[in-house]
N, C-alpha and C positions, 0 to 999 in steps of 0.2 A: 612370705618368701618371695612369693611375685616383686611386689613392690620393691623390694632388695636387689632382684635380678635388675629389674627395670632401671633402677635409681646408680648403678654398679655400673650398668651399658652406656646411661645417659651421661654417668661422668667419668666415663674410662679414659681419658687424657689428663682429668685431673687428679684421678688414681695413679695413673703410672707415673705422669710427672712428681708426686709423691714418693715413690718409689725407687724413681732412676735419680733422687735428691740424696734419700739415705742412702744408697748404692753408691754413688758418688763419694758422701764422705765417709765412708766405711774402706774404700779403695784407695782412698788419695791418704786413710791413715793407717792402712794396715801394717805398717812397719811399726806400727807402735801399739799396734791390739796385741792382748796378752797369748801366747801361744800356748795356754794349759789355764783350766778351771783347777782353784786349789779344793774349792767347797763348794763342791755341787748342789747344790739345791735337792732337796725331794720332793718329788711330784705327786701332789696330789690327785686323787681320784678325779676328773673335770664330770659330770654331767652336761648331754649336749643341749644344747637352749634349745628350746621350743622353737622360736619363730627366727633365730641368728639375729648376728649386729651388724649386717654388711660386710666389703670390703674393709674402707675405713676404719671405722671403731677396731673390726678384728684384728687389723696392724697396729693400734692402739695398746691393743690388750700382747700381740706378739710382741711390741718393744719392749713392753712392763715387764714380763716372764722371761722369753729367752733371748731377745736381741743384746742383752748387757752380758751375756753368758758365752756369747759366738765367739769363739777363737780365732786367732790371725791363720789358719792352717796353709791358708795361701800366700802367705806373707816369707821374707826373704829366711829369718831366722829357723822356720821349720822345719828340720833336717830328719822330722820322725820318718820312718816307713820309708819310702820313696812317692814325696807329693810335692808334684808340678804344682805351679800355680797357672789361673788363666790370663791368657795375654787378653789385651784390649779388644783385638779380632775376634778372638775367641769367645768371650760373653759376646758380641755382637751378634755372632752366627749363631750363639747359643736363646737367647731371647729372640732369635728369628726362626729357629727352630719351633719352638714354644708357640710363637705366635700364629705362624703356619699352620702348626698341629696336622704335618703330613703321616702317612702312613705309610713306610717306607716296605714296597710290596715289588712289583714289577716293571719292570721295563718297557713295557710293550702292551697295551691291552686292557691293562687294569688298573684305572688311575690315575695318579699325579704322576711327575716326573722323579719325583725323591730317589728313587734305585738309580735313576741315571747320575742325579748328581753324585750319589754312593759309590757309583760305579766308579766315576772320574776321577774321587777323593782316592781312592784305593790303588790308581794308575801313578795319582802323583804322588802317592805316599811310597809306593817301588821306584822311584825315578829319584826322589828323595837319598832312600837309603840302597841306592845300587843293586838294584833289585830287576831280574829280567821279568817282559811283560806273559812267561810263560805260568805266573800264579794268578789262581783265583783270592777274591778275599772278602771281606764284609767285616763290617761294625759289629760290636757287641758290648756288654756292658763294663765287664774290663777283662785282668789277664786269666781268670778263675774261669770264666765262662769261653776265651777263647782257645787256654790248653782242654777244654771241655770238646768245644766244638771240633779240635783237629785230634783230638785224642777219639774221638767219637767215628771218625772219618778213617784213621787208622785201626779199630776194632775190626771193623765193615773189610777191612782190608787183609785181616790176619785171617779174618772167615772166611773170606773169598781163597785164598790160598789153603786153604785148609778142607775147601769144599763146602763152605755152609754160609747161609745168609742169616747174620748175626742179628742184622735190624729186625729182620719176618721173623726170624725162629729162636731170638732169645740165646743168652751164651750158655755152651755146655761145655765144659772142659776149661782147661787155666790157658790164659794168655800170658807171652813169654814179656817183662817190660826188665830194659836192662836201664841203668842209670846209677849214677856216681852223686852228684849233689841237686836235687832238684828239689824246687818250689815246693812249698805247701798246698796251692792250689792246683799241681799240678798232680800231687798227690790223693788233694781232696777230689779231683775228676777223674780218677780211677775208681772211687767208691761210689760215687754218682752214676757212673758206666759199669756199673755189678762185673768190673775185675777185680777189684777189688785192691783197699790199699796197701794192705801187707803182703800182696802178692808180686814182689819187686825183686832185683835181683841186683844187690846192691856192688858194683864196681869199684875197685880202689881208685885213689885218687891217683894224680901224675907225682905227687910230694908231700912229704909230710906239710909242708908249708902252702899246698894247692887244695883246692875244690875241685881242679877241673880232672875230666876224667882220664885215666891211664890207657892209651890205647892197646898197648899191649895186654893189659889186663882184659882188656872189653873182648879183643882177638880171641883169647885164648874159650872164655866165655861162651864167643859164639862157635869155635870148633866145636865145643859141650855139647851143643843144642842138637847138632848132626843136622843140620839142614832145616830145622824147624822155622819156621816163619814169628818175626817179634818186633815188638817196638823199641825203641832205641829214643828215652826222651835225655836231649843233650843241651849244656846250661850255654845261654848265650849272656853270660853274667850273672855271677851266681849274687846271693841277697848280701853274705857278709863280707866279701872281700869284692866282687864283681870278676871272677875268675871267668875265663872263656875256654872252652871244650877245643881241639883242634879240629877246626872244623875239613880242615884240608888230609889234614889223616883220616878222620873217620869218614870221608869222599872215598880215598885210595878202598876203604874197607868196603864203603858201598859197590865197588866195581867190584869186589870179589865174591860177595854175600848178598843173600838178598831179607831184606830188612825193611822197617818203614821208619826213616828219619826225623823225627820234631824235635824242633828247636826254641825252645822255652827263652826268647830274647825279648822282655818283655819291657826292659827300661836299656839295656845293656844295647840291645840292637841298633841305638841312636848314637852311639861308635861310627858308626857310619857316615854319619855325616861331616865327621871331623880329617880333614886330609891325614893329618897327625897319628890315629887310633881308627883307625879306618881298617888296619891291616886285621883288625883281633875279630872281624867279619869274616873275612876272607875265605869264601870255601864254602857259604852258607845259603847261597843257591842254588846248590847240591841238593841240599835238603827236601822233604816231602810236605812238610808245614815249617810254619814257623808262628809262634804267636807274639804281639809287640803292643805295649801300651800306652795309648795318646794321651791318658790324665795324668801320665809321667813326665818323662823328659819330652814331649810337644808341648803341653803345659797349655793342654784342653781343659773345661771344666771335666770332673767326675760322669761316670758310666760314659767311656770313651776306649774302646779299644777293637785291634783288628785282630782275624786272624788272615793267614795265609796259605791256603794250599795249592799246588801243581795243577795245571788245567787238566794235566790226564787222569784226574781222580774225581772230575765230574760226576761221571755215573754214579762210583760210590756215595759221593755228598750229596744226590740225590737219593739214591738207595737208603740214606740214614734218619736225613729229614724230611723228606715228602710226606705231602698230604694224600697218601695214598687214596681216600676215600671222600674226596673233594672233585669228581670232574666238572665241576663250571670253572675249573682253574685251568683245564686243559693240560697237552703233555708239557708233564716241566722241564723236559728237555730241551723241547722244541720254544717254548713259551718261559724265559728266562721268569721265577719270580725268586725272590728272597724266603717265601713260605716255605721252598722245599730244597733252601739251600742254609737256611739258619735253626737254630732251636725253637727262638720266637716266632710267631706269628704275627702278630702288632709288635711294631719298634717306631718308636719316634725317627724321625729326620737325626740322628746322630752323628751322619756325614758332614754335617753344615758348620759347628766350629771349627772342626779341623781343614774345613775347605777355606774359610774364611782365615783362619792363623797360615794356610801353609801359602795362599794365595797374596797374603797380607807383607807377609818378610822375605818367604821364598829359601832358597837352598843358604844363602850366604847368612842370611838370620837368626838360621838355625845353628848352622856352621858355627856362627860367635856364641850361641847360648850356652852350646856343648861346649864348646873350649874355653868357655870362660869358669863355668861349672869345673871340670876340669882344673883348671889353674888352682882355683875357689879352693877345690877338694887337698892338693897336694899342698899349697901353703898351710893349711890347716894341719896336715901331716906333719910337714914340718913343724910347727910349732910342736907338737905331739913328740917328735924325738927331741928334739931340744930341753923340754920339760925336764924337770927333776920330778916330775907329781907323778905326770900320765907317760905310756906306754903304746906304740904300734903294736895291738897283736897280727898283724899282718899287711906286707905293704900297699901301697894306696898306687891301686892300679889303674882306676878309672873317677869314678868320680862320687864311691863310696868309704869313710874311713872308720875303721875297726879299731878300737883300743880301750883300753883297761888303766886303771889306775897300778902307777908303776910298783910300789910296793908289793912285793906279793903276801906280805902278812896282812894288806885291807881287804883282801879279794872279796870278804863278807860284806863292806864297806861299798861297794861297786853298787848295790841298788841304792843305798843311804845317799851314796852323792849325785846319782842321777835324777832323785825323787826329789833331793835340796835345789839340785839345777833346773827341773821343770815348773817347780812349783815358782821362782821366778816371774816367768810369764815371760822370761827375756828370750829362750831359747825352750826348743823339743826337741828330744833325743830319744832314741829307742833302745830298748838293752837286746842282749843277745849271748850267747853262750857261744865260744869258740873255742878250741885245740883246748879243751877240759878249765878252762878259765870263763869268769863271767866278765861281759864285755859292752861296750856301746856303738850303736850304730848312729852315724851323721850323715843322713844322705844328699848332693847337694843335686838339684833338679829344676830350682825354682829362677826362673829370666831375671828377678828383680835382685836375687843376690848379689852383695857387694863384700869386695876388700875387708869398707869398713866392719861389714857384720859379723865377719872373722875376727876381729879384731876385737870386736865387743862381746861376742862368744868365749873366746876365752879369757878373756878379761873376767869374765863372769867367772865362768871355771875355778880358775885362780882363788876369785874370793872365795867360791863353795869351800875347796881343797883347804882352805885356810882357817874356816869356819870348824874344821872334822880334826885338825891338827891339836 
């Protein structure tokens, strides 16, 4: 193994420049890598070698197995889930990350500088999206772990009104959460924070035709409570349609009630930066968090997201995560670190692509991604009503489109034709159930999309819908 390390170190330029070779043509052809495995391989049991094969050889052996197998997921055509792809800037800061190998800890005292650069990424990622400099915020690994972290910060907060230190003393009693259409991860951080998931209190919507939630409804709600103290998690974009919560009414509500605000705008929050759809923001610095994700529409590599809470809930974000039983770290008040302000303890440098993408294009860069996405998303709609095949089950508000095959006697037929269009390898698509119909999601996110890809997407379509006739 010596000898390996040794032989690895001596030729590590001529490793990487191996590396930054395949990388290269893997990027300059990802428009054309398949965007779905039709026949997965099965994986055999591996036993680890005794003495390894190095670097090299092992890149040998990863091209033979899984490099032929890699999906285009960052490629223009991938419309599954909601997945950015990385800008150029962005693997740059990202294999400088890597290379660095900081330890992104404190500001003052203990280490490298990393928390400052973390610091600065998060100053200009609110300047970005209109954002005043009265939130705190920090990286995380995406939007699961960041409604975790202000959902975890809002617990801390129901207890403190309630009389009880929830972080020290563990939860006793239910917590009030009210919400209308929210995330699954925002869901799945309520069972991770022992309130548990089914412990929700589900709001109507503003329409039959809306996600977003009814304020009147949510009012009457919390008259119900008689004053009890609860969380309020409100959609800044919901998954199937990209609906947005009024965020300006449920402000007027916060002036009458007292509540703790999060705002789940985890792709939908990059609204913002578009003069055009800027407005469906509007109200959301009101808010008590909010969480927003960079491996989205920033179009950072993966495990890239922030959250953001009110600087006057310090304390409790210390109160939640501190290393209580650490003093060579000193007070975490006084001694800013990220240990007793995140979940993690060790995190990589994950400020650094998004410091490098947002330093690299800037506000106007971003401005065209978003509205070209945008455009991207409502042409594609368009083709969608115009169709004699497919169907809008709801309209294309931002830069997600929902719809179903128009027939309603295929509806059984809706997985058949999405399984025929992925296996392709032209296009990914994601299904989804909406208003008691089975449906498809196209998210559009990615910088390198074009015109044309719309045009070759349904083009595709077409043929599936013709193939099932």
């Amino acid at each position: 193994m010596k000898e390996y390390l040794k032989n690895d170190s001596d030729q590590i330029d001529h490793i990487l420049e191996i590396i930054k070779n395949q990388g290269i043509g893997y990027l300059n052809t990802i428009s054309e890598r398949p965007t779905s495995v039709s026949n997965m391989p099965v994986f055999e049991k591996q036993n680890l070698p005794e003495q390894g094969f190095g670097t090299e050889e092992t890149l040998k052996i990863f091209n033979e197995r899984f490099e032929p197998i890699m999906v285009g997921s960052g490629g223009p055509r991938y419309l599954g889930f909601v997945t950015g792809g990385a800008t150029p800037a962005s693997i740059a800061g990202d294999w400088l990350a890597t290379i660095y190998d900081q330890n992104t800890q404190s500001t003052k005292g203990h280490g490298d500088i990393s928390a400052n650069i973390e610091l600065e990424t998060i100053k200009i990622l609110l300047d970005l999206l209109g954002l005043p400099d009265n939130f705190l915020g920090g990286f995380v690994t995406g939007a699961t772990m960041s409604n975790f972290t202000c959902l975890a910060i809002a617990r801390q907060w129901v207890g403190k009104e309630q009389g009880r230190d929830i972080a020290k003393d563990g939860i006793s009693g239910a917590i009030n959460i009210l919400t209308a259409t929210p995330h699954s991860s925002a869901i799945k951080s309520l069972s991770l924070l022992g309130i548990g998931s089914g412990n929700i209190t589900k709001i109507k919507t503003a329409g039959e035709d809306r996600e977003a939630i009814s304020v009147d409804d949510l009012e009457d709600h919390i008259i119900k409570l008689g004053g009890e103290p609860f969380i309020l998690i409100s959609s800044g974009g919901t998954v199937n349609t990209v609906d947005f919560d009024d965020f300006k009414a449920i402000h007027a509500l916060k002036e009458k009630y007292k509540f703790w605000w999060h705002i789940d705008a985890a792709f939908g929050g990059f609204a913002a930066c578009s003069d055009t759809y800027k407005h469906l923001v509007e109200g959301w610095e009101y808010s008590d968090s909010i969480t927003v994700d960079c491996h989205k529409w920033l179009n950072v590599p993966y495990e890239s997201a922030v959250f953001f809470i009110k600087e006057q809930y310090k304390t409790l974000q210390v109160e939640t995560f501190q290393n209580s039983n650490a003093p060579y770290l000193g007070d975490p008040l006084e001694n800013f670190s990220y240990l007793n302000f995140l979940p993690e303890n060790s995190r990589r440098l994950k400020a650094l692509p998004a410091w490098f993408s947002l330093m690299a294009y800037g506000k106007k860069g971003y401005q065209e991604i978003v509205d070209n996405n945008i455009t991207l998303s409502r042409q594609f709609g368009q083709m969608i009503e115009n169709s004699d095949d497919f169907k809008l089950l709801a309209p294309v508000r931002l830069n997600t489109v929902c719809f179903t095959l128009k027939d309603s006697g295929k509806q059984d037929e809706v997985g058949k034709f999405l399984a025929m269009l992925n296996e392709t390898g032209k296009v990914f698509m994601t299904p989804t159930f909406y208003h008691q119909q089975n449906g498809i999601r196209a998210a559009f996110v990615n910088w390198r999309t074009s015109e044309n890809d719309v045009v070759l997407i349904f083009g595709v379509m077409n043929t599936i819908i013709s193939q099932l006739k």
